[in-house]
mmCIF file of the N, C-alpha and C atoms, coordinates in Angstrom:
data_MODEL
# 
_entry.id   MODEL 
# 
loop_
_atom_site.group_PDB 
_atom_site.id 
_atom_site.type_symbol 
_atom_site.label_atom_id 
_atom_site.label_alt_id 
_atom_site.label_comp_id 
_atom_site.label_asym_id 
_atom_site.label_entity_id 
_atom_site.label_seq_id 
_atom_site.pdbx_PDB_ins_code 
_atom_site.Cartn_x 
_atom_site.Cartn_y 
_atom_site.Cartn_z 
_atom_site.occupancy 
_atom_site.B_iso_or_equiv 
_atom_site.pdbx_formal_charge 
_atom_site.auth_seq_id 
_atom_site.auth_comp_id 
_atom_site.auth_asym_id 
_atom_site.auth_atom_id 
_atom_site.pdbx_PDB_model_num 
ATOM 1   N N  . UNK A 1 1  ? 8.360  6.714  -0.050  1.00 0.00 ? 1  UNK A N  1 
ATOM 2   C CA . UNK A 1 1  ? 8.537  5.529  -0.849  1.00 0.00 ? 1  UNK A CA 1 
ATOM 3   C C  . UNK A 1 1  ? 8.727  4.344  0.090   1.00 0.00 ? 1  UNK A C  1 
ATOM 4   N N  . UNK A 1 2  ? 7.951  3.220  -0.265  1.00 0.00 ? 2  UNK A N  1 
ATOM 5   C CA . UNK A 1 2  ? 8.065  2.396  0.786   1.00 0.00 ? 2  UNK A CA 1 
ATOM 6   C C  . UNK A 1 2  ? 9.478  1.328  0.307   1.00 0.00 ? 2  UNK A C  1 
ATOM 7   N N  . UNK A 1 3  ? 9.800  0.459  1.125   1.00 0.00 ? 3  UNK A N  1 
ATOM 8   C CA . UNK A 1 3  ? 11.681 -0.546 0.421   1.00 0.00 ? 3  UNK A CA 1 
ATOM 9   C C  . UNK A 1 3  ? 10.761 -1.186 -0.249  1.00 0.00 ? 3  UNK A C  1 
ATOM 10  N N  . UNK A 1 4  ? 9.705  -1.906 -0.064  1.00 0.00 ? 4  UNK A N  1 
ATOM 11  C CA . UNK A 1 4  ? 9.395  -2.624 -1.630  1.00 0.00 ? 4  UNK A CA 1 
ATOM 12  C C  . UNK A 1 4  ? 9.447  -2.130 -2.618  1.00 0.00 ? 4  UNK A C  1 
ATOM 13  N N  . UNK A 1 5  ? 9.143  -1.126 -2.884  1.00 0.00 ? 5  UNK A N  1 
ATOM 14  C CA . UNK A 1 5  ? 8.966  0.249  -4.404  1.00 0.00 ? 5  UNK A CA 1 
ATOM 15  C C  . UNK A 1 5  ? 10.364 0.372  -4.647  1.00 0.00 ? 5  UNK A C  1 
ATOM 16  N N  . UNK A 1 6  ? 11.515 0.492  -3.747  1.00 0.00 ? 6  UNK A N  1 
ATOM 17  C CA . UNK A 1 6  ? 13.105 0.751  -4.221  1.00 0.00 ? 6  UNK A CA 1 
ATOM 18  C C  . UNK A 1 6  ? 13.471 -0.740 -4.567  1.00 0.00 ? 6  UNK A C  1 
ATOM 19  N N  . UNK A 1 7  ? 13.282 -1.667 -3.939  1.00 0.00 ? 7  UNK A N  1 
ATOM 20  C CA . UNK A 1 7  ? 13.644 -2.773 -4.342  1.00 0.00 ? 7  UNK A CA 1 
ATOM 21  C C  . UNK A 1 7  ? 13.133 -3.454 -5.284  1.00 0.00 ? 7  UNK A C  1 
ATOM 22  N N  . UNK A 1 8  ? 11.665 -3.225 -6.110  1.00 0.00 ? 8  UNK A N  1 
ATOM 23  C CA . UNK A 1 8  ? 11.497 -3.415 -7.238  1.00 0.00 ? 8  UNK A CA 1 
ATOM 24  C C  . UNK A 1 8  ? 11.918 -2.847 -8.467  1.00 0.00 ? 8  UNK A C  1 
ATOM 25  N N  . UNK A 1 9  ? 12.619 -1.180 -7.797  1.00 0.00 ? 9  UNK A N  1 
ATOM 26  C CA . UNK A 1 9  ? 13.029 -0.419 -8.914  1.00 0.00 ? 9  UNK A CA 1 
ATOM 27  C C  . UNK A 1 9  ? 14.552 -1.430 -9.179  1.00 0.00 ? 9  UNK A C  1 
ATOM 28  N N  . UNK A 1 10 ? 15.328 -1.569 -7.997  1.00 0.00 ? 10 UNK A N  1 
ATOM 29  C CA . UNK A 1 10 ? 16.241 -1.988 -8.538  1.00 0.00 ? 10 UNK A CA 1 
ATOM 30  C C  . UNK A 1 10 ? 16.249 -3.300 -9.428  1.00 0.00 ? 10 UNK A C  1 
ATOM 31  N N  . UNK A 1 11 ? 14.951 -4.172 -8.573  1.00 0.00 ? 11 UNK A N  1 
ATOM 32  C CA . UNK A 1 11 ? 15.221 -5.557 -9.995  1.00 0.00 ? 11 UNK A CA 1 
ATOM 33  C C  . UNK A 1 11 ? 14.650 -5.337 -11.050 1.00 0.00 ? 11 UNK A C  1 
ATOM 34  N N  . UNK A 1 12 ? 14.398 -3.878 -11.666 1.00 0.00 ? 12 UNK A N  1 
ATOM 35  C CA . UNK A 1 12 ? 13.950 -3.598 -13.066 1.00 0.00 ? 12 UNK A CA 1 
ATOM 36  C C  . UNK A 1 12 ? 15.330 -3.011 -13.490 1.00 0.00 ? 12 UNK A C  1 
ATOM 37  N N  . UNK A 1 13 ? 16.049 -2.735 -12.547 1.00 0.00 ? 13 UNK A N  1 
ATOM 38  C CA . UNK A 1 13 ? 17.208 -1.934 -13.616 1.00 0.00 ? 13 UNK A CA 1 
ATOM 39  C C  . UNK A 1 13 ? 18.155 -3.251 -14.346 1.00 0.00 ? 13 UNK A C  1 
ATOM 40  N N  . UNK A 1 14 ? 18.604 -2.722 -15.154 1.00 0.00 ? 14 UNK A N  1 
ATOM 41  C CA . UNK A 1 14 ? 20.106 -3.334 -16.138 1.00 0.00 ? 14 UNK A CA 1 
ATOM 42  C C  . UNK A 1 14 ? 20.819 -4.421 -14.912 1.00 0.00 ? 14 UNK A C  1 
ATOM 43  N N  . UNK A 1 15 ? 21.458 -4.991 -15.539 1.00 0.00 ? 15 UNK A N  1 
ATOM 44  C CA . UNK A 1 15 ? 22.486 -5.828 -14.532 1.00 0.00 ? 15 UNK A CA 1 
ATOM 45  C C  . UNK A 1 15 ? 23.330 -4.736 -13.779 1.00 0.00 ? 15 UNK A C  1 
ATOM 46  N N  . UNK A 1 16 ? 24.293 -3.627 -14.821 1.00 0.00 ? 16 UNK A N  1 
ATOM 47  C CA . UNK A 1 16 ? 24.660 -2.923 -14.469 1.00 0.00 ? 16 UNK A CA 1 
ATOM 48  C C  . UNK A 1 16 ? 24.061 -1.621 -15.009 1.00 0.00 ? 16 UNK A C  1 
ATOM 49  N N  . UNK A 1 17 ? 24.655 -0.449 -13.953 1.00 0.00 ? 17 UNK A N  1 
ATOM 50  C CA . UNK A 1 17 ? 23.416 0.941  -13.716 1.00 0.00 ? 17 UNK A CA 1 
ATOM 51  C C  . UNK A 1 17 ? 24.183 1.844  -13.131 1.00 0.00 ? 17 UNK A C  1 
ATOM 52  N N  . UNK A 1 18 ? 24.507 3.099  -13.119 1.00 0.00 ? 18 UNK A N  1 
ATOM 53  C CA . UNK A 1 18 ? 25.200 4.335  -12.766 1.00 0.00 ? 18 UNK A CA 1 
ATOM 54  C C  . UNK A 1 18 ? 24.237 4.698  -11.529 1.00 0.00 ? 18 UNK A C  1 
ATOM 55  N N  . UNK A 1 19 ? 24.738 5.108  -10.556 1.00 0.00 ? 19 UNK A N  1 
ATOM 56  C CA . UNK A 1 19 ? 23.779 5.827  -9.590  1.00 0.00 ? 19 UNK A CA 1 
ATOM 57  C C  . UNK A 1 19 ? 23.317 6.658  -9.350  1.00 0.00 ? 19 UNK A C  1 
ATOM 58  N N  . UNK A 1 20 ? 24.184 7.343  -10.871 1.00 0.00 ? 20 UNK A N  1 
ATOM 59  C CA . UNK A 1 20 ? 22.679 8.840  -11.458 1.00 0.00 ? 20 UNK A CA 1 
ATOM 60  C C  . UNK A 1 20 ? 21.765 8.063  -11.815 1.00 0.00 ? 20 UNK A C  1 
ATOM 61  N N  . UNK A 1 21 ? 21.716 6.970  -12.442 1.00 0.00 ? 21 UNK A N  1 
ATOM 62  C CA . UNK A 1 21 ? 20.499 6.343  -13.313 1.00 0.00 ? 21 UNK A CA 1 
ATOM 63  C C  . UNK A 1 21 ? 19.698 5.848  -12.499 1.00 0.00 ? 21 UNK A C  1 
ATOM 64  N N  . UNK A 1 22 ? 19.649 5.234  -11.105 1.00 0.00 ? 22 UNK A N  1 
ATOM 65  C CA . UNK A 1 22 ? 19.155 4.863  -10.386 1.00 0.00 ? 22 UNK A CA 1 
ATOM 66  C C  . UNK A 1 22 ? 18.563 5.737  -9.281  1.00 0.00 ? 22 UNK A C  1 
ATOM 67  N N  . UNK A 1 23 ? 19.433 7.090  -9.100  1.00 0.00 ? 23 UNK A N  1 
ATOM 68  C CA . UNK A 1 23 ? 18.918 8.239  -8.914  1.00 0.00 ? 23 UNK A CA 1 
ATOM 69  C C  . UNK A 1 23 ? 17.650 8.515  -9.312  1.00 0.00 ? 23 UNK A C  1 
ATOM 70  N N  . UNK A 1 24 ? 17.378 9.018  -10.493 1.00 0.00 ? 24 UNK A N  1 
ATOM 71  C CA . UNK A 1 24 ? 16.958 9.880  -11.664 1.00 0.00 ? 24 UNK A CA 1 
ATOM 72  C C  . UNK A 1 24 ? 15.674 9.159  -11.647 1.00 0.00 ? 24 UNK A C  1 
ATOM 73  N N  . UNK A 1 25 ? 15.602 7.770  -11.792 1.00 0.00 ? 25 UNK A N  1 
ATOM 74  C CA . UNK A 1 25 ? 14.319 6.855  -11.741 1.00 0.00 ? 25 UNK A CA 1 
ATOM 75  C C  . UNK A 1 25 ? 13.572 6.960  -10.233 1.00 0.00 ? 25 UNK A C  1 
ATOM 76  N N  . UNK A 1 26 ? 14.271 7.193  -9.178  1.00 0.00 ? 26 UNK A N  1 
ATOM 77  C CA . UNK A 1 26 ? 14.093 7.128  -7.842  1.00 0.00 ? 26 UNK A CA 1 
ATOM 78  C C  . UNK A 1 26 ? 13.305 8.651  -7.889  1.00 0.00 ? 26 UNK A C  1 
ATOM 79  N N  . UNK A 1 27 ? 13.875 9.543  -8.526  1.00 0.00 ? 27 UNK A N  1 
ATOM 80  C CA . UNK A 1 27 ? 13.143 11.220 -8.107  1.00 0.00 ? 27 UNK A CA 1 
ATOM 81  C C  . UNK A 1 27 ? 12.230 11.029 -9.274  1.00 0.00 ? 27 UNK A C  1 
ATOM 82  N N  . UNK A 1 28 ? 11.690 10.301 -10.550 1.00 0.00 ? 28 UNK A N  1 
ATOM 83  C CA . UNK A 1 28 ? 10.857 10.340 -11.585 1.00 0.00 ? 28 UNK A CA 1 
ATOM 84  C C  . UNK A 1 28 ? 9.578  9.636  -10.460 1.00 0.00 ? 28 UNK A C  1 
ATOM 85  N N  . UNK A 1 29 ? 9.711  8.457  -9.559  1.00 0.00 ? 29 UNK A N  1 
ATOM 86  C CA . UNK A 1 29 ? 8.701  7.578  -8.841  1.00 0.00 ? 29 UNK A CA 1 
ATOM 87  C C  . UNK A 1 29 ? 8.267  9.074  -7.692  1.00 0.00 ? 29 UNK A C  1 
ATOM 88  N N  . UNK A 1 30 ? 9.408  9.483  -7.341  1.00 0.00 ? 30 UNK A N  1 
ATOM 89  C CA . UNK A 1 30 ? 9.060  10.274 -5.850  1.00 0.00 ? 30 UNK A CA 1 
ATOM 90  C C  . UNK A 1 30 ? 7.944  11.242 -6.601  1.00 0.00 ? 30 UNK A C  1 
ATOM 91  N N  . UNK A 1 31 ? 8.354  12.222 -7.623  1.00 0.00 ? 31 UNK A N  1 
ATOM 92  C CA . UNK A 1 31 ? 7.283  12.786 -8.066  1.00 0.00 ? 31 UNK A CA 1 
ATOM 93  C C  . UNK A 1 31 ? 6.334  12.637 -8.622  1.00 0.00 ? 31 UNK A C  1 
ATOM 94  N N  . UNK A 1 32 ? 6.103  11.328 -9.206  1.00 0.00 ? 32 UNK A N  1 
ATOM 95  C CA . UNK A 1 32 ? 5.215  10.464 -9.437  1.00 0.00 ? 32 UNK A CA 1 
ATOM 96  C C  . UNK A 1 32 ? 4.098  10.541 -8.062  1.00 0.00 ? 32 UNK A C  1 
ATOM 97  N N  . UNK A 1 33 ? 4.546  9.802  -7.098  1.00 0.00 ? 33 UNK A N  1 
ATOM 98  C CA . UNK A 1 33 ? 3.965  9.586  -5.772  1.00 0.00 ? 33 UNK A CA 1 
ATOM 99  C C  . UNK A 1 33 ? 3.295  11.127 -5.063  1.00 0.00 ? 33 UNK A C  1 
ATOM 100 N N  . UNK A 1 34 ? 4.197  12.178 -5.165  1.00 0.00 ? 34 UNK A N  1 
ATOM 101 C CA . UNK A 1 34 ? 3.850  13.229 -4.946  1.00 0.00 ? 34 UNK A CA 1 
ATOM 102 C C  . UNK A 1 34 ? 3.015  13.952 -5.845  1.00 0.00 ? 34 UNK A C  1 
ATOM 103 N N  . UNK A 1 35 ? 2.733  13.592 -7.015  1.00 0.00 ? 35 UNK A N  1 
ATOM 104 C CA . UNK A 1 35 ? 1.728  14.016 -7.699  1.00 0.00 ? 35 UNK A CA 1 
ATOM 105 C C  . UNK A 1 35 ? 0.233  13.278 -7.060  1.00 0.00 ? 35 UNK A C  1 
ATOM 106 N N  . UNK A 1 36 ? 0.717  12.169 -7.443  1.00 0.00 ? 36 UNK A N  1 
ATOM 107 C CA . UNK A 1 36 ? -1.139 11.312 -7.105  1.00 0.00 ? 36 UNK A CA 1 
ATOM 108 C C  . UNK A 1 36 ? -1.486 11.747 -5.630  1.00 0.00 ? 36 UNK A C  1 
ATOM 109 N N  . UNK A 1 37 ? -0.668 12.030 -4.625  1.00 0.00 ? 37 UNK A N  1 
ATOM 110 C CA . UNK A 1 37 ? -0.970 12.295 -3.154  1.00 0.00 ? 37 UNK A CA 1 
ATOM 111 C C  . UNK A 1 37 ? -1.951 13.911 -3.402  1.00 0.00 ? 37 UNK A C  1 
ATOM 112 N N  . UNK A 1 38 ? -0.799 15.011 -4.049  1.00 0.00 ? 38 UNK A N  1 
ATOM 113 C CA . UNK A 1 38 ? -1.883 16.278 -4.289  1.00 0.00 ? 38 UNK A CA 1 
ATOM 114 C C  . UNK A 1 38 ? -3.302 15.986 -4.993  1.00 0.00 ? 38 UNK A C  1 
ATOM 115 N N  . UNK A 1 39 ? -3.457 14.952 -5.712  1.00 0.00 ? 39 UNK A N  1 
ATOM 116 C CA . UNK A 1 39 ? -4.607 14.664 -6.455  1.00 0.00 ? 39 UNK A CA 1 
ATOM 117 C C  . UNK A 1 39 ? -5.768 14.075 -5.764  1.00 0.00 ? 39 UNK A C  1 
ATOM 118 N N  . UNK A 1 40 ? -5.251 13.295 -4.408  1.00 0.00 ? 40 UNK A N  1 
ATOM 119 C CA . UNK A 1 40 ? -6.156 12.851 -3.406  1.00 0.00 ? 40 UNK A CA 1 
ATOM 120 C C  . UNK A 1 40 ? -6.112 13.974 -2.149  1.00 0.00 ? 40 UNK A C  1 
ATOM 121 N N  . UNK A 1 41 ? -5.701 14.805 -2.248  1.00 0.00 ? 41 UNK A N  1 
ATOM 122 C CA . UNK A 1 41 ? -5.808 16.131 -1.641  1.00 0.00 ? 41 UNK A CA 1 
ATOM 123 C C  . UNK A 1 41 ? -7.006 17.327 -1.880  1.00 0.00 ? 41 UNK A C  1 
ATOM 124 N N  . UNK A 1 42 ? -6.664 17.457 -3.627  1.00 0.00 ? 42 UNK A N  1 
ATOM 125 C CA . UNK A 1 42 ? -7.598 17.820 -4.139  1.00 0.00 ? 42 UNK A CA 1 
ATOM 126 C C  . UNK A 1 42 ? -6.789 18.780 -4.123  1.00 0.00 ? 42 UNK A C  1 
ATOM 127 N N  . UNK A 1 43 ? -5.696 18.853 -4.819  1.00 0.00 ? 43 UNK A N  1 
ATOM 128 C CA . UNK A 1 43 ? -4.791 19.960 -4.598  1.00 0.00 ? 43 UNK A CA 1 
ATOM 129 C C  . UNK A 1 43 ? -4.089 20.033 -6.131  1.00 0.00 ? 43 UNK A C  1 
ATOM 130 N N  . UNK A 1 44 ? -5.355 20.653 -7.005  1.00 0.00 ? 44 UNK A N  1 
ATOM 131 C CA . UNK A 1 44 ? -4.827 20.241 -8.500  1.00 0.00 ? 44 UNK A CA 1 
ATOM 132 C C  . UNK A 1 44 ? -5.677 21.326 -9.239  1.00 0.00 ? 44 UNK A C  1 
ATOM 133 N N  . UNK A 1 45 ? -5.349 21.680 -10.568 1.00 0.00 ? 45 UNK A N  1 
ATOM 134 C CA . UNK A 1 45 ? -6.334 22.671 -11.795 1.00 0.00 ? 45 UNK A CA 1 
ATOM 135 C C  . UNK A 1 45 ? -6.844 21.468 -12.618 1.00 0.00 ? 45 UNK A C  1 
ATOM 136 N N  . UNK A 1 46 ? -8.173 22.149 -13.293 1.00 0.00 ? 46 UNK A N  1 
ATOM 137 C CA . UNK A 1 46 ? -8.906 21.590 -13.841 1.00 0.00 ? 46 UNK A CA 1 
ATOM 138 C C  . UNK A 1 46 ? -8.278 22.168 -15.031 1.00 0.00 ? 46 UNK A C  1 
ATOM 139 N N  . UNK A 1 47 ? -8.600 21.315 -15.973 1.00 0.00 ? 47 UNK A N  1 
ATOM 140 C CA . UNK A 1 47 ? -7.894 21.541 -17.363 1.00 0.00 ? 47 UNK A CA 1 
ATOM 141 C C  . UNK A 1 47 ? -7.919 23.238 -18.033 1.00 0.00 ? 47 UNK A C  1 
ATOM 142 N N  . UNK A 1 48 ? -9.708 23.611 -17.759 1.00 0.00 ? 48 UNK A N  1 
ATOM 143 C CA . UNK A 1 48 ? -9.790 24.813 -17.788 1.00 0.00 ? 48 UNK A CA 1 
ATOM 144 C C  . UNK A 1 48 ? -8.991 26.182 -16.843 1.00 0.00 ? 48 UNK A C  1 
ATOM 145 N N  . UNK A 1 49 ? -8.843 25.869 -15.976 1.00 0.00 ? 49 UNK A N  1 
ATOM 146 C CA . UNK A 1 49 ? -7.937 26.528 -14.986 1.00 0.00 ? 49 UNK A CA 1 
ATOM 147 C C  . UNK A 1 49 ? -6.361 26.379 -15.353 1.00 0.00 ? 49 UNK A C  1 
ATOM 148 N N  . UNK A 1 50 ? -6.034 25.234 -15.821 1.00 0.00 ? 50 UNK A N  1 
ATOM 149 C CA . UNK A 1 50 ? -4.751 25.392 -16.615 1.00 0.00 ? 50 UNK A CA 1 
ATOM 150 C C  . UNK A 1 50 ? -4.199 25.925 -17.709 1.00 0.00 ? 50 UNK A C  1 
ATOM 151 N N  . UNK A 1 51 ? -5.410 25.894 -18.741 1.00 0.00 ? 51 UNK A N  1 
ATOM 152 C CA . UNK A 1 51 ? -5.417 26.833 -20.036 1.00 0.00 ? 51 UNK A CA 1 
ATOM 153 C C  . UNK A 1 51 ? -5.375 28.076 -19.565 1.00 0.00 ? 51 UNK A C  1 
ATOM 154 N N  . UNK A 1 52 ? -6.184 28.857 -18.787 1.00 0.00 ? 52 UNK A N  1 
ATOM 155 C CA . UNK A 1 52 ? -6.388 30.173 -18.380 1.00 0.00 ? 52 UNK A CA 1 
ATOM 156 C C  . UNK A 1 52 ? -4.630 30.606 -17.212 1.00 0.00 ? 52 UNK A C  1 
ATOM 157 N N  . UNK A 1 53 ? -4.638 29.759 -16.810 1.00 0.00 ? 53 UNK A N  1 
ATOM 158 C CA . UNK A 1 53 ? -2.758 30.326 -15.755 1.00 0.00 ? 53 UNK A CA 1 
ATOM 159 C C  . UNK A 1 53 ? -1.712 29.707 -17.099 1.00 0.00 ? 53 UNK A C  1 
ATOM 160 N N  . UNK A 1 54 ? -2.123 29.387 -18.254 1.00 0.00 ? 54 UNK A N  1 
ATOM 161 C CA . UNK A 1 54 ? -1.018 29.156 -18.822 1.00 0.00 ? 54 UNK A CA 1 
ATOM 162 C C  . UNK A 1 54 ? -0.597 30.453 -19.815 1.00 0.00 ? 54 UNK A C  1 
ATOM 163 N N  . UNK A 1 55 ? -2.314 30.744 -20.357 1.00 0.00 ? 55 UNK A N  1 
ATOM 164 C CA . UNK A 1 55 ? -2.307 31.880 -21.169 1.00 0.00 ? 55 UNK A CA 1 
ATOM 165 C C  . UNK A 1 55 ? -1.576 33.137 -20.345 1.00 0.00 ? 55 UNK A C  1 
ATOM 166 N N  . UNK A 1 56 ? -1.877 33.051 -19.214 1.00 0.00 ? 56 UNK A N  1 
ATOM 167 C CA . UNK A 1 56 ? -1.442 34.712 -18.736 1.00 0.00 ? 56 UNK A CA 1 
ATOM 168 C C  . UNK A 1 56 ? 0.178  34.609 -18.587 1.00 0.00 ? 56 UNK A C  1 
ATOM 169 N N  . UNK A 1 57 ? 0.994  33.127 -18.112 1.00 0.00 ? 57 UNK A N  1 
ATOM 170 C CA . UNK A 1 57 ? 2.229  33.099 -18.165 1.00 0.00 ? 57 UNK A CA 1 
ATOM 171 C C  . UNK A 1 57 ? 2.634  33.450 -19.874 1.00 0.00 ? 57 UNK A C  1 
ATOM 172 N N  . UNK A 1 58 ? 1.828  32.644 -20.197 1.00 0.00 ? 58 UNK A N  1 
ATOM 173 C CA . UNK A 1 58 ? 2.788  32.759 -22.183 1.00 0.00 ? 58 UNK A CA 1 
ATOM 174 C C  . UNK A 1 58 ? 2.711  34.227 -22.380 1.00 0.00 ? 58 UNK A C  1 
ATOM 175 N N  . UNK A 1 59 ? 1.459  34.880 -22.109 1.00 0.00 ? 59 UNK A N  1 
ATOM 176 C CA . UNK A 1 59 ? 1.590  36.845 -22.928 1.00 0.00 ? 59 UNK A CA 1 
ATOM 177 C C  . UNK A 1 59 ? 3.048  37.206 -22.756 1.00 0.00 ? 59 UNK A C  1 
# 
């Protein structure tokens, strides 16, 4: 995460904010970021590949 990305999170939060809450938004962006990075990796299922590993978890 680069300090511009934390420092915009913070001038979106409330005046006042718990530092779970500011937490919680901070690990929602990180995995955010860590998603789109596997996706430019190419490190992802195709919708069909997700239906099929979902079915065999649900049996």
């Amino acid at each position: 995460m680069k300090k511009s990305q934390l420092l915009e999170t913070i001038q979106d939060m409330p005046e006042e904010f718990s530092i779970d809450e500011l937490m919680e938004k901070l690990l929602i962006l990180q995995k955010i970021e860590e998603g789109q990075q596997q996706i430019r990796d190419g490190n992802f299922f195709s919708e069909e590949e997700a239906k099929l590993k979902l079915e065999k978890w649900l049996k």
